[in-house]
C-alpha positions in Angstrom: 48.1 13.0 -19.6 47.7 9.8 -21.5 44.8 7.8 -20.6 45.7 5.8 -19.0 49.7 7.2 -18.9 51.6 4.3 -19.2 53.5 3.1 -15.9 57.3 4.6 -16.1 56.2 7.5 -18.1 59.4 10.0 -17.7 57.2 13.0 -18.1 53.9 13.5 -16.9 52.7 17.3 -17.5 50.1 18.7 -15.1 48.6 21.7 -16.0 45.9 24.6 -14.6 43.3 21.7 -15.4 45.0 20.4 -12.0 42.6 21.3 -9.0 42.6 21.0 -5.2 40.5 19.0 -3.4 37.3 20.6 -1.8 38.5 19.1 1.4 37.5 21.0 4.6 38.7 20.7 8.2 35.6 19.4 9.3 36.5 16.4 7.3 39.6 15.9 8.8 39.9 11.9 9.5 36.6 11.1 7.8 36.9 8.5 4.6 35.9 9.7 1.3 34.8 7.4 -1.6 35.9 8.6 -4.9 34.9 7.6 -8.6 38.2 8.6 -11.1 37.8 9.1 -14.5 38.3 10.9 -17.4 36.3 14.2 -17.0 34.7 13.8 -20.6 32.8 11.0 -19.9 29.7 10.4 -17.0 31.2 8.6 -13.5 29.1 5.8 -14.8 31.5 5.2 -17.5 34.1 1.7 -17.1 36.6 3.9 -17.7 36.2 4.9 -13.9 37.3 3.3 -10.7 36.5 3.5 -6.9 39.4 4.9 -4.2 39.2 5.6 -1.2 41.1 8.3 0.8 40.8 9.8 4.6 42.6 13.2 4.5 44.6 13.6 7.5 45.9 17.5 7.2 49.6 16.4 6.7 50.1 19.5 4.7 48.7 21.4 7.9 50.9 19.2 10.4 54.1 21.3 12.3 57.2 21.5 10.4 59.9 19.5 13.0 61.8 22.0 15.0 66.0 22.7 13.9 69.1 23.7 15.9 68.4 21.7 18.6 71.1 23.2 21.1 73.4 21.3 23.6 72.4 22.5 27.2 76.7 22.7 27.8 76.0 24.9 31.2 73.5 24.5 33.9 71.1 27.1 35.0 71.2 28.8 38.4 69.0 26.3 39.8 71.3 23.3 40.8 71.1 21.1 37.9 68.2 21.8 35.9 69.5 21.7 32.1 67.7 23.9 29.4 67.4 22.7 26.2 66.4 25.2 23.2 65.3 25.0 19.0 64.4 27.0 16.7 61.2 26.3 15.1 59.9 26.2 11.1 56.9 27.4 9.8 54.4 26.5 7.3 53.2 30.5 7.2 53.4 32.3 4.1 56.2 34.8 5.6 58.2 32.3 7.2 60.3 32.7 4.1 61.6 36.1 5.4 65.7 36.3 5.8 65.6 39.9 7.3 62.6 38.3 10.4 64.8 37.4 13.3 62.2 34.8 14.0 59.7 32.5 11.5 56.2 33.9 12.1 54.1 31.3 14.4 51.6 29.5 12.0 49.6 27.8 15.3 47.0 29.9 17.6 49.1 29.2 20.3 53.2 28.6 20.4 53.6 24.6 22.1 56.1 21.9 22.5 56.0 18.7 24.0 59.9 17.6 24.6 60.1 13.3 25.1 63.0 12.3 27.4 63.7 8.7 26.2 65.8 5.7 27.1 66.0 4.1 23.6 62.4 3.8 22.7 60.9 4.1 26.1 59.6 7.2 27.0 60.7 8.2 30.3 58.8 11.8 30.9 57.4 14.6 28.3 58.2 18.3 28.9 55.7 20.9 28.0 56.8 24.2 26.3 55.3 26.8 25.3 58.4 28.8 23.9 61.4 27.3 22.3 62.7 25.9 25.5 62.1 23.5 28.0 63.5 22.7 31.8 64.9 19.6 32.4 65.3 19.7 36.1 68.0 18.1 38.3 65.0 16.8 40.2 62.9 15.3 37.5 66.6 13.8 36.2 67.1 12.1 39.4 63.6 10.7 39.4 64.3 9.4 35.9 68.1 8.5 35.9 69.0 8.2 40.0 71.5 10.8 39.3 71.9 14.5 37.6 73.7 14.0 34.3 77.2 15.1 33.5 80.4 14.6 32.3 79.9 11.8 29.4 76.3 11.2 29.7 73.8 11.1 26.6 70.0 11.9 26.6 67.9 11.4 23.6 65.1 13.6 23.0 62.4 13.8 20.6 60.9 17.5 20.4 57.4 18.5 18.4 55.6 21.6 17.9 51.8 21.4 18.8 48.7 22.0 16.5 45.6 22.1 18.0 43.6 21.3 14.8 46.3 17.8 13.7 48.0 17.5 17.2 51.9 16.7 17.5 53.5 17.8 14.4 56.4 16.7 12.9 59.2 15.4 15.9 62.9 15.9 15.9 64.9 13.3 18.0 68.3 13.7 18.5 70.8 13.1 21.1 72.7 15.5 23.0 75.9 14.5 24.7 77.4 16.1 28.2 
């Protein structure tokens, strides 16, 4: 790269020079303080400057679930609706067309599924497959009625991590 390359620059080539940062878990949410520079000369050098940057594991956050599907029938128990996704993976095989499902990247397989009315949050579900029970009583408690026939509920569903939290939400709205 030019130094320094020059702001618009259409190509910038990074090569195996390029290296990842010696950033551990532990350090998770802890600030760094960084001296950048051209690796010829000492960190003492002018040619250097101060950054500073807290890693917060997004590359070890949840991937947002998909296929969110519309509960369109009720389950046995008078009107509990079940809503179900399919979840993505960050695991090196989730890339595998002939698995029925992605391989689970977390220790453990959990979901937290917001009910919200607009941006206030009414009640969070808690999963631990890919689906969750919204039951008629819960809706009542939430709504004063079961919902039906051209009703909308907007939900925002996210895998858990128990080393970054909530991963990555999906929010959508499903329609009755």
């Amino acid at each position: 790269m030019g130094n320094p390359t020059l702001e618009g620059a259409r190509i910038v080539v990074l090569d195996d020079s390029l290296t990842a940062l010696p950033i551990s878990e532990a350090d998770l949410g802890l600030p760094w303080n960084w001296r950048i520079g051209p690796a010829a000369r000492p960190p003492s050098d002018d040619s250097y400057f101060a950054a500073s940057f807290t890693p917060e594991g997004a590359g070890l956050r949840p991937f947002s679930v998909v296929h969110v599907e519309q509960p369109w029938r009720r389950s046995r128990i008078l009107g509990d609706l079940t809503i179900r996704w399919v979840r993505r993976s960050r695991a090196l095989a989730a890339d595998n067309w002939g698995a029925g499902e992605v391989a689970l990247s977390e220790e453990l397989e959990a979901y937290e599924v917001d009910i919200l009315d607009g941006t206030t949050l009414k009640r969070t579900l808690s999963a631990s497959t890919t689906s969750a029970v919204y039951s008629g009583e819960d809706q009542i408690a939430d709504w004063g009625a079961l919902l039906g026939p051209g009703d909308t509920l907007t939900i925002r569903i996210a895998q858990l991590s128990a080393l970054i939290g909530r991963g990555a939400a999906r929010t959508g709205t499903l329609f009755f």
